[in-house]
N, C-alpha and C positions, 0 to 999 in steps of 0.2 A: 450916644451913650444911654445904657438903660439901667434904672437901679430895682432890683428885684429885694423885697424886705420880706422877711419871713417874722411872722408874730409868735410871742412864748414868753417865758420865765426862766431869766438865768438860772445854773446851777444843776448840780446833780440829780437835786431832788428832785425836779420837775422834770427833767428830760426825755420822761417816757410819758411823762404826759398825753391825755387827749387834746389838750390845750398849744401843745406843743408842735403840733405838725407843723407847722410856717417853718420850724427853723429847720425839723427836719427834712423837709422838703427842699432846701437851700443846700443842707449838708450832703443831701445826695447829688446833688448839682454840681456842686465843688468837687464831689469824688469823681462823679464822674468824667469830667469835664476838664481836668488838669488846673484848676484854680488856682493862685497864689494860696499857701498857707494864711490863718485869718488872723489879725491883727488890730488890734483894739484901739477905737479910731469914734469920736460922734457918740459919746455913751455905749457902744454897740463893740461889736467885732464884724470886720467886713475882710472881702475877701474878692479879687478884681480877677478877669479871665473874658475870653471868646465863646461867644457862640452862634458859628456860624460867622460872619463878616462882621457882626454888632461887638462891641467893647459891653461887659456888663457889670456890675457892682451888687454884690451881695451883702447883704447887710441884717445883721441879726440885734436888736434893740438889747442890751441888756440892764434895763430902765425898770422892767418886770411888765409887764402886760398893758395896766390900766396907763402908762406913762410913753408908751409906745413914739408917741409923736414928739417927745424930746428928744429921742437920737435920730428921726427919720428928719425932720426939717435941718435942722446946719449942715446936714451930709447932701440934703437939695440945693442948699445954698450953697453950701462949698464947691459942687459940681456944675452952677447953677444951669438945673434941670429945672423941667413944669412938675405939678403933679401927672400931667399926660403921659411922661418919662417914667411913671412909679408905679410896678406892678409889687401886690399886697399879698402874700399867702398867708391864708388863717383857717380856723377852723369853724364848720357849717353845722350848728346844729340842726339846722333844717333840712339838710342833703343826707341821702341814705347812706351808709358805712362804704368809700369806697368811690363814690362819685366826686365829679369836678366839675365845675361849673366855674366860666369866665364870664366877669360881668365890668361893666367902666359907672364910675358913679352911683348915685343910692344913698340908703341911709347905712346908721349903723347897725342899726335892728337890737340894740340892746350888748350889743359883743363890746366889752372894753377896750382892746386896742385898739379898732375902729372909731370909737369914739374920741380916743388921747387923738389920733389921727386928723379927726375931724380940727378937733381944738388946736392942733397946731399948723396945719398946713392951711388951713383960713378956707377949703373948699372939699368938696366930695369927687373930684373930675378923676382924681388914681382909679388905678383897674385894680381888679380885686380875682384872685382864684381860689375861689373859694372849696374848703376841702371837705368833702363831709362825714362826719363822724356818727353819726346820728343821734338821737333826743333819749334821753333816761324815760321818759313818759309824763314827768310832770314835774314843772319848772322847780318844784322846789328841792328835785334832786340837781338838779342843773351844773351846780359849784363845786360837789362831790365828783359827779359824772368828769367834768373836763378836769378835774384836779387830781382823777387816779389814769395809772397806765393803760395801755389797751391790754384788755385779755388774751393772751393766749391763743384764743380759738379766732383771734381778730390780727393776726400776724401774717399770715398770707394775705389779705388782701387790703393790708396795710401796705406788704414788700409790691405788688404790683402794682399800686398806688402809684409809689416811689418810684418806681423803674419808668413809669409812664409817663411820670414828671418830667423826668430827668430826660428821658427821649423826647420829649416833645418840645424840652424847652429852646430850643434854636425856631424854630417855628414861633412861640411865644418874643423870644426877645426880636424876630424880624415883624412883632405884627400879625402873626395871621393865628390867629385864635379859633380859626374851623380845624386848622391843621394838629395846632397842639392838642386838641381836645382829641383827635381823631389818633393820634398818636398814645393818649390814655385810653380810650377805649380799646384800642387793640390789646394792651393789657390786662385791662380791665373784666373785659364783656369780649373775650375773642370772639368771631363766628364761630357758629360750628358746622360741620362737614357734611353734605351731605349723604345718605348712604344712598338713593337714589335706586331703590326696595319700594316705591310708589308708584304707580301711573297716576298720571294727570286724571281726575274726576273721580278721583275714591280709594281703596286701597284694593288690591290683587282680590278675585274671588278663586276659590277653590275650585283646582278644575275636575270637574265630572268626564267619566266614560259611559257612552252610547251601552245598551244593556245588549250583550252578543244575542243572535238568534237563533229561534235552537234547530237540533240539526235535525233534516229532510227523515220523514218515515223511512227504511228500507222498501224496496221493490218488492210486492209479491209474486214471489213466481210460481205457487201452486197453480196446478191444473186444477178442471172442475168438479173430477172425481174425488183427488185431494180435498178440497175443500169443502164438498160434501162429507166425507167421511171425519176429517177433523172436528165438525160440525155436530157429530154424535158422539163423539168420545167423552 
């Protein structure tokens, strides 16, 4: 059994949060994925389902953020799970808008539910997928930045974010964290196509034609009186 936690702040108001992706991240998991409807359970609201062969447990703290780790421990205990069992979705201010990075262990780096986390479950060993939203530019818009919506123009690759999540999380709940990630970037960062309008060693040169040559004098066929007398005219 694995329990996947999405980090945030009950409520309306927050719910488009930058702060917010862990849960939404979770809510697309559930949709996707035929989840039990979520039910208020550990401080939180959780919500149980398959993915792939694994039993997993979704669980959204609604403690508020900084307290994070008072619904995440008794739902460990209650299931008794390790923190090893406990994948963490949160938001990265260090990761560029749209990237995902899985990492097991670390510090908190300053993030508050990270931190409640730390205090309650007595170790750092949870895995963490961390989301990235990116940085306002200077820490002291930082509070502002995660506590307004995402704009507008950050809604596409926010929904492929989610979609990539969501596809790759059967790979994440069996374990294999090259897979899931590869499973987001194909959303993310698709390839793109070759048009195959190149040769190997440079690009095409413009082809030139040979300059025609020009064409034979006619034959003279005067005689030598002809051409004598032509010769005086």
């Amino acid at each position: 059994m694995k329990l996947f936690v999405g980090l945030g702040n009950p409520g309306a108001k927050y719910a488009g949060n930058r702060h917010n992706i862990g849960f939404m991240a979770l809510d697309r998991i559930a949709a996707d994925h035929g989840f039990s409807p979520w039910k208020a359970q550990f401080k939180g609201l959780v919500a149980q389902g398959q993915l792939g062969g694994e039993k997993v447990l979704l669980l959204k703290p609604q403690t508020f953020m900084n307290l994070s780790g008072e619904s995440v421990r008794p739902a460990m205990e209650f299931w008794k799970l390790t923190p090893a069992d406990i994948t963490v979705f949160h938001d990265e201010l260090d990761l560029a808008p749209g990237k995902a990075r899985v990492k097991a262990g670390g510090g908190h780096a300053g993030h508050n539910g990270l931190r409640s986390m730390h205090q309650h479950l007595g170790t750092d060993a949870y895995n963490r997928v961390r989301l990235g939203i990116g940085h306002p530019g200077h820490k002291d818009a930082v509070a502002a930045y995660v506590l307004n919506d995402f704009a507008k123009v950050e809604r596409d690759w926010l929904e492929d974010l989610l979609r990539g999540l969501s596809e790759g999380a059967e790979a994440l709940a069996a374990g294999d964290g090259a897979r899931f990630l590869n499973a987001v970037a194909l959303r993310t960062a698709p390839p793109r196509a070759s048009t195959g309008t190149e040769r190997q060693g440079g690009p095409k040169q413009p082809k030139t034609e040979a300059p025609k040559a020009a064409d034979p004098a006619p034959e003279d066929t005067r005689n030598p009186m002809q051409k004598l007398m032509d010769k005086f005219r």
